[in-house]
C-alpha positions as CSV (number, residue, x, y, z in Angstrom):
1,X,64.2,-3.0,93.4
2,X,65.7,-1.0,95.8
3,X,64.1,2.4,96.7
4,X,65.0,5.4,94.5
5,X,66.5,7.5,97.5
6,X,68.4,5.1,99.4
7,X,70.5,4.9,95.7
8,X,72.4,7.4,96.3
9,X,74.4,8.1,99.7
10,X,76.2,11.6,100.9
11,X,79.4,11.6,100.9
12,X,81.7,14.7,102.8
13,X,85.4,14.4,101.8
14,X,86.0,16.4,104.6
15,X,86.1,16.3,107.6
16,X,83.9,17.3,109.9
17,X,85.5,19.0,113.1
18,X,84.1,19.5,116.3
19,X,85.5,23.1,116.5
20,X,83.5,24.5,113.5
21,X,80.1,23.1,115.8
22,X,81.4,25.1,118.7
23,X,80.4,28.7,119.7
24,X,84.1,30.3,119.5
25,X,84.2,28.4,116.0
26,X,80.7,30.0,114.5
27,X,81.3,33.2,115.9
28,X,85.0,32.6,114.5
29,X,83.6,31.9,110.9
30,X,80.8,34.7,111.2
31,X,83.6,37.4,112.0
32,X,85.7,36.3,108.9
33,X,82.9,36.7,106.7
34,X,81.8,40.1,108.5
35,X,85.1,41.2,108.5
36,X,85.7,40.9,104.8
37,X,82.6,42.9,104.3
38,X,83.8,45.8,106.3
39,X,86.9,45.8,105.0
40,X,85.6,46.1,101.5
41,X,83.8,48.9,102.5
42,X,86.2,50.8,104.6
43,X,88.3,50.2,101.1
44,X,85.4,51.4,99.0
45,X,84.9,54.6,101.3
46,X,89.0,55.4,101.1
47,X,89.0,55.1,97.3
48,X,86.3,57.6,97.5
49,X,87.6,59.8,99.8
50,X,91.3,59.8,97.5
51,X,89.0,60.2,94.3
52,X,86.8,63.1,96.0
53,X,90.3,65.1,97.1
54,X,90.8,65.9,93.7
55,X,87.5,67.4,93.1
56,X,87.8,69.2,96.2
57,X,91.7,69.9,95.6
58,X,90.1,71.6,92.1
59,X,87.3,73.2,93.8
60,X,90.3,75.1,96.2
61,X,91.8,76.2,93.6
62,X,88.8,77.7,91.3
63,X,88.2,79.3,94.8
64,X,92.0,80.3,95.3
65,X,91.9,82.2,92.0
66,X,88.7,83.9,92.1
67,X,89.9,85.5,95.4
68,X,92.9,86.6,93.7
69,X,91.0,88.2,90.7
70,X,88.3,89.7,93.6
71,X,91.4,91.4,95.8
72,X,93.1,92.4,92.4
73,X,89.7,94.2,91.3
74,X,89.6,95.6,94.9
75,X,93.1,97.1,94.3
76,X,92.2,98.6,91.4
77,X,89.4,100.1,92.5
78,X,91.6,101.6,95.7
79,X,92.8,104.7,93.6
80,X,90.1,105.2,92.9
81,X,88.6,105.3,96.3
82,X,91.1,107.4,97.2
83,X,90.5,109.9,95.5
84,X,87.1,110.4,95.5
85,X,88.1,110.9,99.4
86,X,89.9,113.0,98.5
87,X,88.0,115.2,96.2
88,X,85.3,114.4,99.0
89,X,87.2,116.2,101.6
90,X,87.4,119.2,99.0
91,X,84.1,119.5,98.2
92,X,83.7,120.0,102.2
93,X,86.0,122.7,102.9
94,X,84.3,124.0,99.8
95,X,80.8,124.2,100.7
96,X,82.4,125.1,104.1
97,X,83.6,128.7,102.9
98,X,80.6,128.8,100.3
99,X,78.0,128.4,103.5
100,X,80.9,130.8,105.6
101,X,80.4,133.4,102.1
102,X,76.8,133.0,101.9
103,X,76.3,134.1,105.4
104,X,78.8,136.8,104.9
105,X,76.7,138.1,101.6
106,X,73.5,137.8,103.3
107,X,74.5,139.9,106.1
108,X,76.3,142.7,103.2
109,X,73.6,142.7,101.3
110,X,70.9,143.1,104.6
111,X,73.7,146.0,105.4
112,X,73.0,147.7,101.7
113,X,69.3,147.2,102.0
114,X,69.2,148.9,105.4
115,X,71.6,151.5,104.3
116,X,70.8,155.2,103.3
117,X,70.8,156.4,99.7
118,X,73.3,159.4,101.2
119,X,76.0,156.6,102.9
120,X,78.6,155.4,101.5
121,X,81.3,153.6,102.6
122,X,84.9,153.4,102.4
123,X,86.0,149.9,103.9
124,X,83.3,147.5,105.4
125,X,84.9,144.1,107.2
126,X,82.5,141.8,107.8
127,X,84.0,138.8,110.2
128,X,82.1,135.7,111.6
129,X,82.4,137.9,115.0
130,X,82.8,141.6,114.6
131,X,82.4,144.2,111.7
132,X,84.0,147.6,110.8
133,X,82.3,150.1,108.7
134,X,83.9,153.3,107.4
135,X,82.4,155.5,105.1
136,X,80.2,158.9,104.9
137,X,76.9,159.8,105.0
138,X,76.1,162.9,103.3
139,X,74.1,164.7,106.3
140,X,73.6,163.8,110.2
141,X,70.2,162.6,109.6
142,X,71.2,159.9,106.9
143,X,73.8,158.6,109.6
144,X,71.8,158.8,112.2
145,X,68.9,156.7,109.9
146,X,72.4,154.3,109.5
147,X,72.6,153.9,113.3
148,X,69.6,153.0,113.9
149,X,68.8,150.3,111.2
150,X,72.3,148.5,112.4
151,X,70.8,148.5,116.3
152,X,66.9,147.6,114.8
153,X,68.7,144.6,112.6
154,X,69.5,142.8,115.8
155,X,72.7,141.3,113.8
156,X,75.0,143.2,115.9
157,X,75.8,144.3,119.6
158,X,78.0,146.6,121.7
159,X,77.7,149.3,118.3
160,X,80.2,151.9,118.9
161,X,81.8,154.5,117.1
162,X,85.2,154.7,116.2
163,X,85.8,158.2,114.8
164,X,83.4,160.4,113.4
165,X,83.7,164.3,112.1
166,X,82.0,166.9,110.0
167,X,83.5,167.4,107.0
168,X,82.8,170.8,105.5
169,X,85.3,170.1,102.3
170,X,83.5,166.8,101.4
171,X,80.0,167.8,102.6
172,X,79.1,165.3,105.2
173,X,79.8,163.2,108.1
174,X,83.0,161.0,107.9
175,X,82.6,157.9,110.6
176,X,83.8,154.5,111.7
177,X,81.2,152.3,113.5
178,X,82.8,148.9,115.1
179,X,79.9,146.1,116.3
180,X,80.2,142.4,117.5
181,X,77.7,139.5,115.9
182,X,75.1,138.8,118.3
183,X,74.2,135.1,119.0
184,X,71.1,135.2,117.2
185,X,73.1,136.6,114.0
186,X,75.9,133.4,114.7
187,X,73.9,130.9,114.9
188,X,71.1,131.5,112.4
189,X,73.0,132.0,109.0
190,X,74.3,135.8,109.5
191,X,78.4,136.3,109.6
192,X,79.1,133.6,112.4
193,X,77.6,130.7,110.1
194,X,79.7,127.2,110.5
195,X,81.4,129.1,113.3
């Protein structure tokens, strides 16, 4: 009996080239089977890319109108702004003349406090730089007592006196005393406040 093996012989139907043994041909047959590989890939990464544009062509525009709805809130909100600038700039000049009154008070009423029960006056301007006061004191010592509180005060300099007379009909002395704000009396809340 012949041996099991030998029974059955290969046979190759085709042939066999010399070319596919070579170096060119391996590296040849390697690069065709690489090359399909990458070119799957490179396929699989472009389908990906195409399907991902949508997503990111979706994501643009979820962005595109939220920026829309943000600038249209910011628009809204501009009249808004506006005029709360606007009343902003108000409220300045407002607590501008009530700081420019407050000083001007303050220095009136430190005038009436320092005044004489026998003065009165006529007219009193009060300015952020000078003052005028006309009035009558009912004898020579209650003016004098006037004169020397306003020079004491330290609110004013260069006190002069205008006009002043005896008046026997009204009983008293008629006068008109000019001063200038000192410094101290501008800059620390007297008539010259916010100058």
């Amino acid at each position: 009996m012949p041996a099991r093996g030998s029974f059955f012989t290969k046979v190759n139907l085709l042939p066999q080239d010399d070319f596919e043994r070579s170096f060119v041909g391996k590296t040849l047959r390697w690069s065709l089977s690489a090359g399909k590989s990458i070119v799957i890939l490179t396929e699989f990464v472009v389908i990906l890319a195409f399907l991902s544009r949508f997503k990111l062509d979706r994501d643009l525009n979820d962005l595109n109108e939220e920026v829309i709805y943000k600038q249209a809130v910011v628009e809204s909100y501009a009249a808004t702004e506006n005029e709360m600038r606007a009343l902003q700039d108000r409220l300045d000049v407002i607590d501008q003349a009530d700081s420019d009154t407050l000083g001007a008070s303050e220095s009136l009423a430190k005038l009436m406090a320092n005044t004489p029960l026998d003065v009165r006056y006529e007219r009193v301007d009060l300015s952020r730089t000078s003052m005028t006061l006309i009035g009558m004191a009912g004898s020579e010592r209650g003016f004098a007592a006037l004169l020397n509180s306003i020079r004491q005060s330290g609110d004013w300099t260069q006190i002069s006196l205008g006009d002043i007379e005896f008046s026997q009909r009204q009983g008293g002395v008629i006068f008109t005393i000019n001063g200038k704000a000192s410094v101290n009396n501008k800059t620390q809340g007297g008539i010259g406040t916010n100058e």
